[in-house]
C-alpha positions in Angstrom: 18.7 -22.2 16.9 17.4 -25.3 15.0 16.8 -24.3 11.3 14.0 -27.1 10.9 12.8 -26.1 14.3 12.5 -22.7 13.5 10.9 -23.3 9.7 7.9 -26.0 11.1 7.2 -23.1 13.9 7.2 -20.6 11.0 4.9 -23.1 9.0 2.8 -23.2 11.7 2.0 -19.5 12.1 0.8 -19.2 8.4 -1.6 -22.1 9.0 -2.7 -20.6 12.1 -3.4 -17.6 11.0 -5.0 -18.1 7.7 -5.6 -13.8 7.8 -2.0 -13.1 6.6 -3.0 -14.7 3.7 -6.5 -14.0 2.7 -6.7 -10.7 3.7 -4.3 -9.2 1.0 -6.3 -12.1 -1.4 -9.4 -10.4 -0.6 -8.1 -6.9 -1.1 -6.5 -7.6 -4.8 -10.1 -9.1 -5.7 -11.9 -6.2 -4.7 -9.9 -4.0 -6.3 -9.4 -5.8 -9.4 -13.6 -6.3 -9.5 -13.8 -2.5 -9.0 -11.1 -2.0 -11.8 -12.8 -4.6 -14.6 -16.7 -2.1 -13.5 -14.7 1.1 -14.0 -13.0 0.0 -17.2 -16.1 -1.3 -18.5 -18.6 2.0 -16.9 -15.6 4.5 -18.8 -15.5 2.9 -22.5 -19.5 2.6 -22.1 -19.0 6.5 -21.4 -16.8 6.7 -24.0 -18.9 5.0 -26.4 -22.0 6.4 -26.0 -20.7 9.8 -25.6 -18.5 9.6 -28.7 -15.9 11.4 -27.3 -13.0 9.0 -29.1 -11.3 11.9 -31.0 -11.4 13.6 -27.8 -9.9 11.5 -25.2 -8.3 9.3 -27.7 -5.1 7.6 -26.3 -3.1 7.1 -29.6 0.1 9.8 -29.5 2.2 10.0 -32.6 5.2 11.2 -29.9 4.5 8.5 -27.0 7.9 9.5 -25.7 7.4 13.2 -25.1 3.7 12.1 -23.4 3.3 12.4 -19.7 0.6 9.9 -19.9 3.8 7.8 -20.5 3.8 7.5 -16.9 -0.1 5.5 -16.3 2.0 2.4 -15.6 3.6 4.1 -12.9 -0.1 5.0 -11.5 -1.7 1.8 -11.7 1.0 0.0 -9.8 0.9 2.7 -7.2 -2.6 2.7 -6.7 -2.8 -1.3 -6.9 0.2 -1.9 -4.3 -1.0 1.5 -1.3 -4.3 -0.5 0.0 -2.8 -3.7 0.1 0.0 -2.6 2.5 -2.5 -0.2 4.3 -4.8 -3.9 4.7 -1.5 -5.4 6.3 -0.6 -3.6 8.8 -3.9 -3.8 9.5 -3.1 -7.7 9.5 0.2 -7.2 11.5 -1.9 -5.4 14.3 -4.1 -8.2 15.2 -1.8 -10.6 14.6 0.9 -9.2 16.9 -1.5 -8.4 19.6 -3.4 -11.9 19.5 0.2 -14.0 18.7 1.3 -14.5 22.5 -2.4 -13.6 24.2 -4.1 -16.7 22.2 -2.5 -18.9 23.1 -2.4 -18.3 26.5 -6.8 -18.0 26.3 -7.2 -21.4 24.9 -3.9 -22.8 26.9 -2.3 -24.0 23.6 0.6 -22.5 25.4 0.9 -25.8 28.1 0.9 -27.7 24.9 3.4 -26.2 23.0 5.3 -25.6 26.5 5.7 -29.2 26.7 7.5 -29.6 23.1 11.5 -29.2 23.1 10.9 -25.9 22.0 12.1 -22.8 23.8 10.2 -19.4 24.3 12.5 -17.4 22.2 12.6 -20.0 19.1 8.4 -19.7 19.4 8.5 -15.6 19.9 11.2 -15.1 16.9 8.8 -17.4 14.5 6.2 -14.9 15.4 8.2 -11.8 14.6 9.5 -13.3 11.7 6.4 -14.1 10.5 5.1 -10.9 11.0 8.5 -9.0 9.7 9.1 -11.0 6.7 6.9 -13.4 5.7 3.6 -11.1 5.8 5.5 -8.5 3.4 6.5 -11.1 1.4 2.7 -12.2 1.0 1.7 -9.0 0.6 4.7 -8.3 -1.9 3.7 -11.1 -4.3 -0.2 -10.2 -4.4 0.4 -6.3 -5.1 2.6 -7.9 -8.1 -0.3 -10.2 -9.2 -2.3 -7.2 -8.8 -0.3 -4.7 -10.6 0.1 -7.2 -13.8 -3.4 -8.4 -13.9 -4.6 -4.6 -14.3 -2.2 -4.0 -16.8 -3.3 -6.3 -18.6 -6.8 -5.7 -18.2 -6.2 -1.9 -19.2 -4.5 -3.3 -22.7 -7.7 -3.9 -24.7 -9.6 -0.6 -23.6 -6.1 1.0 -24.9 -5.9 -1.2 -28.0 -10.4 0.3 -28.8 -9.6 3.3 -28.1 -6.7 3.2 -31.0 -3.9 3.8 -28.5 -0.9 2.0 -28.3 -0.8 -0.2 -25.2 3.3 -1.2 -25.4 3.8 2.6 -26.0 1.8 3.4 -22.9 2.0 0.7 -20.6 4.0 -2.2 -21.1 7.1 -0.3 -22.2 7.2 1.8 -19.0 6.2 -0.6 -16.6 9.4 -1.8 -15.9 8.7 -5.0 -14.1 11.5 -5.9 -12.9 12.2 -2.4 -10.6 8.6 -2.5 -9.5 9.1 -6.7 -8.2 12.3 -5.6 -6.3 10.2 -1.8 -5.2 7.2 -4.5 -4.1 9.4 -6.2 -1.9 11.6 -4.1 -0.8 8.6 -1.1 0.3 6.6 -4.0 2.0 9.5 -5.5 4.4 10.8 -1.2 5.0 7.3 -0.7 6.0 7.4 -3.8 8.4 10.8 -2.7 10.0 9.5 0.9 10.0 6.3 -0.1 12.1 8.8 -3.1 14.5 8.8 -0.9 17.4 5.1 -0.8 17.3 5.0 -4.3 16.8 7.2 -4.8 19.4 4.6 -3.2 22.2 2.0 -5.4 20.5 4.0 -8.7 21.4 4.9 -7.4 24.9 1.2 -6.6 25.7 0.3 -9.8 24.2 2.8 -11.6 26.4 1.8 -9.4 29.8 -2.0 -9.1 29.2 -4.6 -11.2 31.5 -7.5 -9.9 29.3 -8.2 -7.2 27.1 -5.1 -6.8 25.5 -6.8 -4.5 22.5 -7.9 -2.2 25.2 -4.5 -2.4 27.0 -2.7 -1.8 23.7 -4.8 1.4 22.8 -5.4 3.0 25.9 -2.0 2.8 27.5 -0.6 5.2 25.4 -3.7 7.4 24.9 -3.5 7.7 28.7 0.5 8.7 28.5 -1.0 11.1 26.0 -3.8 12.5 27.9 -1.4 12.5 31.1 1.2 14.3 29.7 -1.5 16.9 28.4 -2.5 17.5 31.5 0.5 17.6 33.9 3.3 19.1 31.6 1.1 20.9 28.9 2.7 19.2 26.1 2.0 16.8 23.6 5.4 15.2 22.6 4.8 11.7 22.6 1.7 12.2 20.3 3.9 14.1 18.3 6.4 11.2 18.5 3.8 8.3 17.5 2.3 10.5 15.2 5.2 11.7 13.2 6.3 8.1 12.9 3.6 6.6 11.6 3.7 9.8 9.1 6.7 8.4 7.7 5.2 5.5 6.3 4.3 8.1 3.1 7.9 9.2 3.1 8.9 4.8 1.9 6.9 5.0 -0.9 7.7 9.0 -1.9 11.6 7.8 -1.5 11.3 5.4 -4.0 9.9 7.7 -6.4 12.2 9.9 -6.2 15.9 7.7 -5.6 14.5 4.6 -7.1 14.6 2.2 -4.0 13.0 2.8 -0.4 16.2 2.9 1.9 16.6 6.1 1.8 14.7 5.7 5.4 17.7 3.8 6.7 19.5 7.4 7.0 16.7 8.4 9.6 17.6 7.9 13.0 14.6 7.1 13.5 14.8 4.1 11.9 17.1 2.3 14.3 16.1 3.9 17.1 13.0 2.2 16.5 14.8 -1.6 16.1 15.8 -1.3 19.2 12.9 -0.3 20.8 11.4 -3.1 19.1 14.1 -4.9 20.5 13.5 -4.6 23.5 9.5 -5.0 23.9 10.1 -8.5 22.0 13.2 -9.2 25.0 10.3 -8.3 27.4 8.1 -10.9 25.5 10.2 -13.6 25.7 10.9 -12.8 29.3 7.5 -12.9 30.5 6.8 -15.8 28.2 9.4 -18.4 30.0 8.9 -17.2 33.3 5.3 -16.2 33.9 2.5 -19.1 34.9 0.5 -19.6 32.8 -1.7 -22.7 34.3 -3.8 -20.0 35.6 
């Protein structure tokens, strides 16, 4: 596979689909504007109320303080809707990726370049598997500094110590590599839903968002029916749950591989794998001059 092939198709996905990037933009601004009118609503509170002695954030012992631990909370709460808004992102994008271009026949077009089906599928999944969490990655680390920083100066009036309290616990070194490293798990968790996206995408005449959804609902409400049972809802469901478990592991051990032990996990590569081999299939071999 052509390296410079592969990085211009790459290129070309993020230009495409401007969503990977604004989304998670649009999501750290509405977040930080909802910080800056709570910060500013609370010491108003605080203020008028004068409840300083009360709620006063200066601690002679900062190191036996519990509150030690707000850095902690502010990163978590900054980084858990942006990767909720990308796989969001990764949805559409992995459903619409193959259909698109097939609906407004950019597909004859790029058909015609020396450029096979798997290099153009791959870009996509890579795309969606590593360069989206990446994105995402960087913005919750934007995020997560600029409200540290904007939670300094209501530390510093309320006589607190804001290196004591924030700064010297927010170690942001472990939360970069934790940004990263919970924002590509969670794409790998979710591949072999991804994968059915791109194979729908690749098979679908029209309505692929209907084909996506109700194809498994209907395996759902079949097996309901016929066998009584609801184990493949308990299947989808439970791994989706899991998602909870990336961020909880890295609480607890420090990093987020702890999923890697799961069976689950690989079991779910190569279902992904696959749905994208079905993808590509269909892709080279299907007509698409329809």
């Amino acid at each position: 596979m052509n390296i410079t092939t592969f990085k211009t198709l790459v290129l070309r996905e993020t230009w495409e689909n401007k969503s990977l990037t604004l989304a998670p933009l649009v999501i750290s601004a509405v977040m930080i504007f909802s910080l800056i009118v709570g910060l500013i609503s609370g010491q108003m509170f605080i203020s008028g109320e004068g409840l300083d002695d009360v709620i006063k954030m200066e601690m002679p012992d900062v190191e036996g303080f519990e509150g030690k631990k707000i850095a902690l909370v502010i990163q978590a709460m900054m980084g858990g809707p942006l990767l909720i808004g990308m796989l969001f992102v990764l949805f559409f994008y992995s459903l619409g990726s193959l259909y698109n271009d097939r609906q407004d026949r950019s597909i004859l077009f790029w058909k015609s370049m020396p450029v096979s089906d798997l290099q153009t599928v791959m870009s996509k999944v890579f795309t969606a598997m590593v360069v989206a969490p990446l994105i995402t990655a960087l913005v919750a680390l934007a995020t997560q500094l600029l409200s540290l920083i904007l939670f300094t100066p209501v530390i510093w009036m309320n006589g607190g110590s804001a290196w004591s309290i924030l700064w010297a616990e927010s170690s942001l070194l472990t939360v970069m590599f934790n940004d990263i490293a919970i924002a590509l798990m969670v794409g790998l968790w979710m591949a072999p839903v991804l994968g059915w996206l791109w194979f729908v995408s690749a098979i679908a005449k029209r309505s692929a968002f209907l084909i996506a959804v109700f194809a498994p609902l209907g395996i759902m409400l079949v097996e309901g029916m016929i066998l009584r049972s609801a184990h493949f809802a308990k299947l989808i469901g439970q791994h989706f749950s899991q998602i909870e478990y990336i961020v909880q592991g890295t609480i607890e051990s420090g990093h987020p591989f702890t999923l890697m032990q799961s069976s689950g996990f690989w079991i779910g590569l190569v279902v992904a794998a696959m749905f994208i081999g079905l993808a590509v299939y269909i892709r080279r071999f299907r007509d698409d001059s329809y």
